[in-house]
C-alpha positions as CSV (number, residue, x, y, z in Angstrom):
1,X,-24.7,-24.5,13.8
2,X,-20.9,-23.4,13.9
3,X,-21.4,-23.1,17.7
4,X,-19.2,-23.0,20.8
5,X,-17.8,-26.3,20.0
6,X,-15.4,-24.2,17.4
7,X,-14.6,-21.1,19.8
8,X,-10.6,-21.7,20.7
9,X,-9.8,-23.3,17.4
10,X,-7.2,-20.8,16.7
11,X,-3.7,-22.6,17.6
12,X,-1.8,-22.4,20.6
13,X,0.5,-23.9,17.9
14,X,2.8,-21.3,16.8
15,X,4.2,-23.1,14.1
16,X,0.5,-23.2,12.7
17,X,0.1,-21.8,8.9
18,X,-1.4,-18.8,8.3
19,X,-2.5,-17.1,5.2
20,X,-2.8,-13.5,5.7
21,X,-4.5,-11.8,2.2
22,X,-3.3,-8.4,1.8
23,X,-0.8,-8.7,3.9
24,X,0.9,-5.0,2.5
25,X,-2.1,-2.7,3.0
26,X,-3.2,-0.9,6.4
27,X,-5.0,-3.8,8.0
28,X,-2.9,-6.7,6.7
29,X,0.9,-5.1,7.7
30,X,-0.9,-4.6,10.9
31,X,-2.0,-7.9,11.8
32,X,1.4,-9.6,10.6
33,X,3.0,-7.7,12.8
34,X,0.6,-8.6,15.5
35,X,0.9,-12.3,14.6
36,X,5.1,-12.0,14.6
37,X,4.2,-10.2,17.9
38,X,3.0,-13.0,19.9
39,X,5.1,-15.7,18.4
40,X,4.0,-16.9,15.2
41,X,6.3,-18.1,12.7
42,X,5.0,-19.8,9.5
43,X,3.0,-16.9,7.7
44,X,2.2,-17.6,4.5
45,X,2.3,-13.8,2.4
46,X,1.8,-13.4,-1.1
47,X,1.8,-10.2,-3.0
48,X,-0.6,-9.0,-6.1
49,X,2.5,-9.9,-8.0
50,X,3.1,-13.5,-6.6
51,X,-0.6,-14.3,-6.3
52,X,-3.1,-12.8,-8.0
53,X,-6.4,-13.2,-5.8
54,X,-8.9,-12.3,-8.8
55,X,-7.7,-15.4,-10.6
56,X,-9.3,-18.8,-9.3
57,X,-7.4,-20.9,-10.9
58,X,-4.2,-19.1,-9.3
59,X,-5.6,-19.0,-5.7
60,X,-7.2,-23.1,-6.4
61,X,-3.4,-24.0,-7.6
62,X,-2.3,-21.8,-4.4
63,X,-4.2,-23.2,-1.8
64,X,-4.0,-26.9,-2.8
65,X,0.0,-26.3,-2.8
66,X,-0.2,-24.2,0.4
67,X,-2.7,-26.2,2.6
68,X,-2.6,-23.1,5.1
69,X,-4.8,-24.1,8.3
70,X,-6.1,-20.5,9.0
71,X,-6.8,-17.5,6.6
72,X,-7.2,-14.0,7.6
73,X,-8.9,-12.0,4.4
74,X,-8.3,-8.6,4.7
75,X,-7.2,-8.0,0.9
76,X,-10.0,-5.5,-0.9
77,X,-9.6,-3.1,-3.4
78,X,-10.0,0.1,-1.5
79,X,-10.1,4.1,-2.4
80,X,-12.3,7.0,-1.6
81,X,-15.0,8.8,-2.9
82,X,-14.2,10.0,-6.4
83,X,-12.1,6.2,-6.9
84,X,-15.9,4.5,-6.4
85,X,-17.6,7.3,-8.3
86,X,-15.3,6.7,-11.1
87,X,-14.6,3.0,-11.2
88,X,-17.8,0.8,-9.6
89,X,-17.6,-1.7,-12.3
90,X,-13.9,-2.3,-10.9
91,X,-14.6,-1.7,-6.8
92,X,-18.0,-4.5,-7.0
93,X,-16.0,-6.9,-9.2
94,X,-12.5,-7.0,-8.2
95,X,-14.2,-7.2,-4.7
96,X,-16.4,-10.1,-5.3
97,X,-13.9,-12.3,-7.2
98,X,-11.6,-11.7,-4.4
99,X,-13.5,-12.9,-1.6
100,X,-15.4,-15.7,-3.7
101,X,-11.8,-16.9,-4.8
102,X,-10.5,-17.2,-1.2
103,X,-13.3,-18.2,0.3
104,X,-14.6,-21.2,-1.7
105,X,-10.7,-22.4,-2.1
106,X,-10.2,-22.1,1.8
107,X,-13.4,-24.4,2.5
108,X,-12.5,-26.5,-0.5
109,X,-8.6,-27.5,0.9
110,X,-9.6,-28.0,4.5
111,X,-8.7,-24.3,6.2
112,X,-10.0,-24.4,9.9
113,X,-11.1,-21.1,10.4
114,X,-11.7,-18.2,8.1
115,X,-12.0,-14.6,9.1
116,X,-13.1,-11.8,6.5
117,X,-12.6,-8.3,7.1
118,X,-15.2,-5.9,5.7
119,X,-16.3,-2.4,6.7
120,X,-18.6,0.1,7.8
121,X,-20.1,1.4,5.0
122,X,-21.9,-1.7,4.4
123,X,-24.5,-0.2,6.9
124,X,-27.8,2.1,6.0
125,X,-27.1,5.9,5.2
126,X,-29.2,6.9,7.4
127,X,-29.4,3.9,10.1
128,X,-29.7,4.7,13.9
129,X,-26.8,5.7,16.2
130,X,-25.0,4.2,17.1
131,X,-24.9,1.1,14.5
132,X,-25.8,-2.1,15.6
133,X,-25.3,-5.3,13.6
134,X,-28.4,-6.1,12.9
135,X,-28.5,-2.7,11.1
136,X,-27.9,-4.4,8.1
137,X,-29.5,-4.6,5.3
138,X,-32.8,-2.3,6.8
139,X,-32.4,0.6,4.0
140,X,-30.4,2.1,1.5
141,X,-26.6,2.4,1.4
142,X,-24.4,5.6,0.7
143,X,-24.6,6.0,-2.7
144,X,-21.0,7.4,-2.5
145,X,-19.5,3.8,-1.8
146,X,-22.5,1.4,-2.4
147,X,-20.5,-0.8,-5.1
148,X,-17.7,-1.5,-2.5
149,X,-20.6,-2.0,-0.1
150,X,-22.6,-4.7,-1.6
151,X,-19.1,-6.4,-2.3
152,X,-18.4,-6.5,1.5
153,X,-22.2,-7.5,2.1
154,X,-21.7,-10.2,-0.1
155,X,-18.7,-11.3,2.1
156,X,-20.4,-11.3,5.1
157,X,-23.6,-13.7,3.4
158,X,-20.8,-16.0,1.4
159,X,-19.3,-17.2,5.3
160,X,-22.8,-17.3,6.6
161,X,-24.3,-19.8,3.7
162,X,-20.8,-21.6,4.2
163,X,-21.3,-21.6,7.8
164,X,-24.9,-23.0,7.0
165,X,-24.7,-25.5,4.5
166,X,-21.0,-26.9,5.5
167,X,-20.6,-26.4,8.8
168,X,-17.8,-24.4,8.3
169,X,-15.9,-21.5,10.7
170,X,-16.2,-19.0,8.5
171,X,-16.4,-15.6,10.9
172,X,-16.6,-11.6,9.7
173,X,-15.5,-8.5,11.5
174,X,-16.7,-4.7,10.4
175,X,-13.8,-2.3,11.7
176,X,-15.0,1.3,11.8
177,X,-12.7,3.9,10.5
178,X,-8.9,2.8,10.8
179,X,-5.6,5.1,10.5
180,X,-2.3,4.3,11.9
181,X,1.0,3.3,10.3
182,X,0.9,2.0,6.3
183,X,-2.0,4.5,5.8
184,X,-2.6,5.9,2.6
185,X,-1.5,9.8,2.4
186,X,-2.2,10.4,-1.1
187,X,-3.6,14.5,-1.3
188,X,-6.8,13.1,-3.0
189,X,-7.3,9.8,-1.9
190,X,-7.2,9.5,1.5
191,X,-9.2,9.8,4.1
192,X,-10.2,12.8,6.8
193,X,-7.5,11.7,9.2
194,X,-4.4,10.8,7.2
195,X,-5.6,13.1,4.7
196,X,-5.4,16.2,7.6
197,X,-2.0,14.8,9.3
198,X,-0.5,15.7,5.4
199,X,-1.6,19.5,5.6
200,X,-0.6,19.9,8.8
201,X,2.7,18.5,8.5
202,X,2.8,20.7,5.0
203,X,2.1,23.6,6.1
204,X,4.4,23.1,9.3
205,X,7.6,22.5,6.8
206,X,6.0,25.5,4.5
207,X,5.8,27.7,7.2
208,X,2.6,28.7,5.9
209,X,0.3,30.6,8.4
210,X,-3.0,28.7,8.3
211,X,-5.0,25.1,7.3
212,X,-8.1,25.6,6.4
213,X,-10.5,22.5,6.7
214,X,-13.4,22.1,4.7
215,X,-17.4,22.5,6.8
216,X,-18.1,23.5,10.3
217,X,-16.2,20.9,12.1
218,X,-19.2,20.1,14.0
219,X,-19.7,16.2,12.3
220,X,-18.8,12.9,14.9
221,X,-16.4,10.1,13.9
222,X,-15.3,7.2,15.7
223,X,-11.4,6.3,14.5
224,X,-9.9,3.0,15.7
225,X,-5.7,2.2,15.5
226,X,-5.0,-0.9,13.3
227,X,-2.6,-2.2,15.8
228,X,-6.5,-2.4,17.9
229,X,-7.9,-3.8,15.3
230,X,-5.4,-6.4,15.1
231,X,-5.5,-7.6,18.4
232,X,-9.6,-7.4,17.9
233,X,-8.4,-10.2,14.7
234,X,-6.2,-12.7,17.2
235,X,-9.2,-12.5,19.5
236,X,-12.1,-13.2,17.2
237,X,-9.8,-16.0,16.1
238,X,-9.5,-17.6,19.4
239,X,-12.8,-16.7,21.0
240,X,-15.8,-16.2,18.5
241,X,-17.3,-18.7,16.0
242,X,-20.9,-17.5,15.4
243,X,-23.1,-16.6,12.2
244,X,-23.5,-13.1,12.9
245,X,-20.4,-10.7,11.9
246,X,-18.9,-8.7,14.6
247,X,-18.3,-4.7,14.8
248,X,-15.2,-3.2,15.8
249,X,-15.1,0.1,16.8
250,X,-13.3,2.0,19.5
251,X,-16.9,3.3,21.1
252,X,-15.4,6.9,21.2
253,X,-16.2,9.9,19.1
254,X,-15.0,12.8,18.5
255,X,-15.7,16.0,16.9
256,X,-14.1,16.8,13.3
257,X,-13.0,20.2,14.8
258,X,-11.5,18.2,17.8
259,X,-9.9,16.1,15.7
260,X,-8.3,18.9,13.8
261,X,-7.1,20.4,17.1
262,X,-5.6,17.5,18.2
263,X,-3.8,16.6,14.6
264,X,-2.5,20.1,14.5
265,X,-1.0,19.8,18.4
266,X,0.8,16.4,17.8
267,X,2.0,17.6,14.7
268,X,3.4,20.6,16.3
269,X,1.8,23.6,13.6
270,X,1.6,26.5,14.9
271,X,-0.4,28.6,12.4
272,X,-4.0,29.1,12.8
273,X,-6.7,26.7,12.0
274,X,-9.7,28.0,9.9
275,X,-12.9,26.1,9.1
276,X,-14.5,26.9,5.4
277,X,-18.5,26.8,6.4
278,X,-19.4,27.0,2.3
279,X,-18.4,23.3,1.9
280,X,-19.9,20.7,3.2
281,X,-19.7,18.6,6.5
282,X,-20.9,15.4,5.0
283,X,-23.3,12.6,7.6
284,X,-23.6,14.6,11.0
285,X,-22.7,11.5,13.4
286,X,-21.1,7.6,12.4
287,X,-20.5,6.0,15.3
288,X,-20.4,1.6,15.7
289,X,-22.1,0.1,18.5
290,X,-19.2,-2.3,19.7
291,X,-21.0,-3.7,22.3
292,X,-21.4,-7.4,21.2
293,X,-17.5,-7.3,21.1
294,X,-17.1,-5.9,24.5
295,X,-19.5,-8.8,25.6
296,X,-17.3,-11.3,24.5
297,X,-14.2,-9.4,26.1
298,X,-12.7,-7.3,23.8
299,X,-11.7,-3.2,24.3
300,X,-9.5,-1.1,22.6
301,X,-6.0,0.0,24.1
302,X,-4.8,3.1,22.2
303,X,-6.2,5.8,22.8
304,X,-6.7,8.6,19.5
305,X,-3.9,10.7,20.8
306,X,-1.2,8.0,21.7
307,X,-2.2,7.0,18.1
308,X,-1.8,9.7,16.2
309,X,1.5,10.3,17.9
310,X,2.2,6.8,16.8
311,X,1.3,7.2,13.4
312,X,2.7,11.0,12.9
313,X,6.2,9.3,13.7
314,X,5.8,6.4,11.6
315,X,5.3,9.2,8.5
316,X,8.1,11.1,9.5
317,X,10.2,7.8,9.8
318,X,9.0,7.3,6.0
319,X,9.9,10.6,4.8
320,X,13.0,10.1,6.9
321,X,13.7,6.6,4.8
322,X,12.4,8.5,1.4
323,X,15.3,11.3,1.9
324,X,17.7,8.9,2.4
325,X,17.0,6.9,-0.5
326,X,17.3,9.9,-2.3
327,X,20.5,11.0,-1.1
328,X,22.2,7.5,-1.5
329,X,20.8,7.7,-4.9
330,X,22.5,10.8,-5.6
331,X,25.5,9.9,-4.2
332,X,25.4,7.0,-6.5
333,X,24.7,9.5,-9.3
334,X,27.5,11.7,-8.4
335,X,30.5,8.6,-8.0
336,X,29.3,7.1,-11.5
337,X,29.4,10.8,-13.0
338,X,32.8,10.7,-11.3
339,X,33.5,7.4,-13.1
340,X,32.3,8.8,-16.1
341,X,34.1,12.2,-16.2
342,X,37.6,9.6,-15.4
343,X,36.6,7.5,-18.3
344,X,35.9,10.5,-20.7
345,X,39.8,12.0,-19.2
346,X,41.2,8.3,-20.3
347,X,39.6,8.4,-23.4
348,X,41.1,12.1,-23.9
349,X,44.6,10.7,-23.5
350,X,44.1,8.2,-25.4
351,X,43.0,10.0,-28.4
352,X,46.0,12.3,-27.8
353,X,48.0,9.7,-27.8
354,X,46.5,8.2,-31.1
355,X,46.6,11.7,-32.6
356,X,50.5,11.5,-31.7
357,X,50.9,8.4,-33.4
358,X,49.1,9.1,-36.6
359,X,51.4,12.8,-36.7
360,X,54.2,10.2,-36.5
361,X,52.8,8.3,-39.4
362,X,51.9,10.8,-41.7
363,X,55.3,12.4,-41.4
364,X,56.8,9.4,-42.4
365,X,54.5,8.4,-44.9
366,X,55.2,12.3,-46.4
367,X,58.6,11.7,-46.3
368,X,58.4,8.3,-48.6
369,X,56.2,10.2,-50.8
370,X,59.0,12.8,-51.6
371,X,61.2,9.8,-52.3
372,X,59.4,8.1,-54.6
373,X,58.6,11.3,-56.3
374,X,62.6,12.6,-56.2
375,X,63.0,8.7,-57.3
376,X,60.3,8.7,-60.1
377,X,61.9,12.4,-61.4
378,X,65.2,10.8,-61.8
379,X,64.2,7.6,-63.5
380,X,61.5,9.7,-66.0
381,X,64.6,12.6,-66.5
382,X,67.1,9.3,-67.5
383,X,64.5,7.8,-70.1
384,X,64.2,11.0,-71.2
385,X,68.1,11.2,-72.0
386,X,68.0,7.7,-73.1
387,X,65.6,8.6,-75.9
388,X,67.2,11.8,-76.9
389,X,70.4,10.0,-77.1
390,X,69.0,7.0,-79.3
391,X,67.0,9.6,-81.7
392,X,70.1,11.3,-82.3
């Protein structure tokens, strides 16, 4: 059921709607501008302001307005370690009303083809390397990130039932770990890669002799560019339509301490690079077997350097666009405190002016006084005389 009777259902219509959810974040930015790319023009975008995905009622109103004929979920809310530690309630929820919302109301109002976008923590902890789908579900989770997990897992079972009972082409896709422009560089909040592309680049404008990187250096990631990922998207859209969800990986690892080697080379510090053995290295080796994707066609283009150079410019470019808002915003500041200082000058003269006037006034007002009091003398000194005169 949901065979190969649906593979190619993705439009060679351009003009086809598209609803891409989260279309701000990492993943989303990256598959508009994929979409733009290759000649699609009626996106339908909506931000958390415009639409807000955890309301049903909202996204039922939304969709039966809309009618879009393809939806691309990649909206989630995301965040590291401590962010899930501190908030599950938030990360299972928020997730769960998301993709129930979307899903349901793009079955419900005739959407062709759904694609939902989860990630690799919804594997095992400790599952074999590297990960094959059918991983899934065969022991227990990282406790770190579970809540976001079982929301993503959730996902993944809500197209499958859908795919079941309706009929439906609802697909999934489990990207491994993604960097690459629209990344999140917050100092606690983002991840290894990002996260070491910020101190490198600090300590380059610092000047500051050394980065020192937290464990041995020894652990193996896989990292995959969004703009890969993207096109991975557009191709599970026009060439895969089965029950199972899909990994998407780049099939490469590398070592923490070649990654930090490679960061610190693109970003051009020249200080030295020292590991801190007391802390920990976290899972030894997470690496995504990619295989069924390459089956079907699919490999990555970009490799890790050409991306981090990629996304190294892209921050500069922000931080570039940050400084120049800044200094239009001063020059802004410094014409209205121009404006201001002529104003207070006008109002100077002015008050000078008024100052002037009321001299002028008093002086003639001090004058009339010492008439009417010369005047009033007279006339009291007369009655005077006029009642000496009579008494006499």
């Amino acid at each position: 059921m949901g065979g190969s009777d649906k593979v190619n259902s993705f439009p060679a219509d351009k003009t086809a709607k598209i609803f891409v959810a989260g279309h701000r974040g990492l993943v989303g930015s990256a598959i508009v501008r994929k979409l733009l790319q290759i000649g699609f023009t009626n996106l339908i975008l909506r931000t958390h302001k415009e639409l807000d995905l955890t309301r049903q009622s909202d996204v039922e109103a939304f969709f039966a307005q809309e009618k879009p004929q393809f939806v691309i979920l990649s909206a989630a809310k995301v965040g590291g370690i401590h962010a899930n530690s501190t908030y599950p309630a938030d990360f299972i929820s928020i997730n769960l009303q998301i993709q129930t919302n979307v899903i349901d109301a793009s079955y419900r109002n005739g959407v062709k083809k759904l694609l939902f976008l989860g990630s690799s923590c919804i594997y095992p902890k400790f599952a074999p390397q590297p990960i094959m789908e059918d991983a899934l579900l065969t022991g227990p989770l990282e406790p770190t990130n579970e809540w976001y997990a079982v929301a993503k897992i959730a996902g993944i079972k809500m197209c499958q039932a859908y795919r079941l009972q309706y009929d439906w082409d609802a697909i999934s896709g489990m990207p491994t770990n993604l960097y690459g422009p629209n990344d999140n560089f917050h100092p606690q909040n983002s991840h290894v890669l990002p996260a070491l592309i910020r101190r490198f680049h600090e300590a380059k404008v610092s000047g500051a002799n050394e980065v020192v990187v937290w464990g041995t250096g020894s652990p193996l990631r896989e990292f995959l560019h969004v703009d890969d990922l993207a096109d991975a998207v557009v191709f599970l859209m026009e060439k895969y339509s089965g029950l199972g969800h899909v990994n998407v990986g780049s099939g490469k690892e590398v070592t923490i301490k070649d990654l930090a080697e490679l960061v610190k080379e693109v970003v051009g510090f020249e200080g030295e690079l020292l590991w801190d053995s007391t802390k920990p290295d976290g899972t030894p080796r997470k690496l995504m077997d990619s295989s069924k994707l390459a089956g079907l066609g699919w490999v990555p283009k970009i490799s890790l350097r050409d991306g981090l150079v990629d996304t190294y410019k892209w921050k500069l470019q922000v931080l570039v666009g940050f400084i120049l808002c800044k200094v239009q915003e001063l020059d802004e500041m410094k014409k209205r405190l121009k404006e201001m200082e002529e104003e207070a000058a006008a109002l100077r003269e002015m008050q000078a002016k008024v100052e002037k006037e009321m001299g002028t006034v008093q002086g003639l007002l001090y004058r009339c006084r010492f008439r009417i009091y010369g005047f009033a003398a007279s006339l009291v000194a007369g009655l005077v005389c006029m009642f000496l005169v009579s008494y006499t």
